[in-house]
C-alpha positions in Angstrom: -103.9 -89.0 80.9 -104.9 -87.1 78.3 -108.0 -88.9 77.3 -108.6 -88.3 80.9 -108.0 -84.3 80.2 -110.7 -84.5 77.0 -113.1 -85.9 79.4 -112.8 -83.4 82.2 -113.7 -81.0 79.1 -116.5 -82.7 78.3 -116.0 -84.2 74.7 -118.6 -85.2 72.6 -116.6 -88.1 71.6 -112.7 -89.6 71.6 -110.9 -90.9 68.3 -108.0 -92.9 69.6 -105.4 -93.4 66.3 -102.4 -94.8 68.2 -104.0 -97.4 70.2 -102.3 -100.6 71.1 -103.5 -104.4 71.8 -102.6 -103.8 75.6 -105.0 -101.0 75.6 -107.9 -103.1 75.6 -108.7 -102.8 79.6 -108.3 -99.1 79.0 -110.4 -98.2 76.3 -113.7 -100.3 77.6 -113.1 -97.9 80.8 -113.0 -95.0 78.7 -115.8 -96.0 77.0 -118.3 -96.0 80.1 -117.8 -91.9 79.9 -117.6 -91.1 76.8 -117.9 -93.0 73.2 -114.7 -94.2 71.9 -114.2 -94.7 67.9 -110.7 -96.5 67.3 -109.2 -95.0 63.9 -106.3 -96.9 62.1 -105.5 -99.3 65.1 -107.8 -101.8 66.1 -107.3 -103.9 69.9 -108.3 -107.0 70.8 -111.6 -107.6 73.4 -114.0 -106.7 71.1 -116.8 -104.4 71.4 -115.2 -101.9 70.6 -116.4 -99.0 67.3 -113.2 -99.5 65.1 -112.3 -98.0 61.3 -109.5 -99.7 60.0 -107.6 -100.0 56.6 -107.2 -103.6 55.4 -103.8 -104.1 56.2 -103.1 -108.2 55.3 -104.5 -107.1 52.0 -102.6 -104.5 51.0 -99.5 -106.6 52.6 -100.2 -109.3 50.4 -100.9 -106.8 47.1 -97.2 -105.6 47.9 -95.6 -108.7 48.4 -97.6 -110.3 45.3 -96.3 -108.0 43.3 -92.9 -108.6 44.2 -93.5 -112.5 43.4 -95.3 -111.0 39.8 -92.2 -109.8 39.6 -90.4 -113.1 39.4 -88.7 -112.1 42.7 -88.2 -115.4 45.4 -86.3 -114.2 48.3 -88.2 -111.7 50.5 -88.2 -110.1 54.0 -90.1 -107.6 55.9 -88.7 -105.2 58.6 -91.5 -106.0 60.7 -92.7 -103.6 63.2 -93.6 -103.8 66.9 -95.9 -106.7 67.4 -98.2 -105.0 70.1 -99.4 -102.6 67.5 -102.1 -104.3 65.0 -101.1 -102.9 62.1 -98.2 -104.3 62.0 -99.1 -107.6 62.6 -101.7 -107.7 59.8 -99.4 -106.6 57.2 -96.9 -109.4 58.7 -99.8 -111.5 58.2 -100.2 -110.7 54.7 -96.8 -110.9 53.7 -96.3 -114.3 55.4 -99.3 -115.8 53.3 -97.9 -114.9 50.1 -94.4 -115.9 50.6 -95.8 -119.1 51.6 -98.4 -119.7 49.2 -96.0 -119.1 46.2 -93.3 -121.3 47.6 -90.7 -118.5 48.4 -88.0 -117.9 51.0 -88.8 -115.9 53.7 -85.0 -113.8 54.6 -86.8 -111.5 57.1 -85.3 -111.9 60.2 -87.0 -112.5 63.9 -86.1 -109.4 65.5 -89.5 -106.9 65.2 -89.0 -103.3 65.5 -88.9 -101.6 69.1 -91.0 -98.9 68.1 -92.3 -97.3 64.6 -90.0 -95.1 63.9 -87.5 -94.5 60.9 -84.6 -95.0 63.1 -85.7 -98.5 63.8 -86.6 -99.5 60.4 -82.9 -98.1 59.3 -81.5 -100.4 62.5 -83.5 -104.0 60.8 -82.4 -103.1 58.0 -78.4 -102.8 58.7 -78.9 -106.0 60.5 -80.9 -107.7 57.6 -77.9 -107.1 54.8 -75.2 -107.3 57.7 
């Protein structure tokens, strides 16, 4: 809706920063009217202008440095899996703990939503 309202105005351009994989369909629409740069998030489908961090990498710089840090038992408080982000860094983390033979502790469960409040709830049930 409100991409919708940007358009109406007659935007030069939309920067979408909070996009998420089932926005694919969406954005190529969008893109037809107007050009579309994702920012911080990419989607799947492809074709689409995207500037993202390098999230596996700097998932696997943190967890490596835990490892560096002689530390074998790990876990991540993943966060929702439609969002990319999150699934990167998983990625990276994953790679590490495996390629340096440690245990994985991180539970199943990902996050509902990214917020504090959900990261606090994995957490309670992680050390529960």
């Amino acid at each position: 809706r409100i991409c919708m309202q940007f358009v109406e105005r007659c935007v030069d351009a939309i920067v979408i920063t909070a996009a998420h994989n089932g926005d694919a369909e969406f954005i190529s629409q969008l893109k037809k009217l107007v050009p579309v740069v994702l920012a911080v998030r990419s989607v799947a489908g492809g074709g689409h202008h995207t500037v993202i961090h390098d999230d596996v990498r700097g998932a696997r710089l943190a967890t490596k440095h835990l490892v560096d840090l002689t530390h074998t038992k790990l876990a991540q408080l993943p966060g929702p899996d439609n969002v990319s982000v999150f699934s990167r860094r998983s990625l990276g983390f994953r790679d590490v703990v495996a390629e340096n033979a440690c245990s994985d502790m991180s539970l199943p469960e990902h996050a509902s939503e990214p917020t504090t409040g959900e990261g606090k709830r994995l957490a309670e049930l992680l050390l529960s």
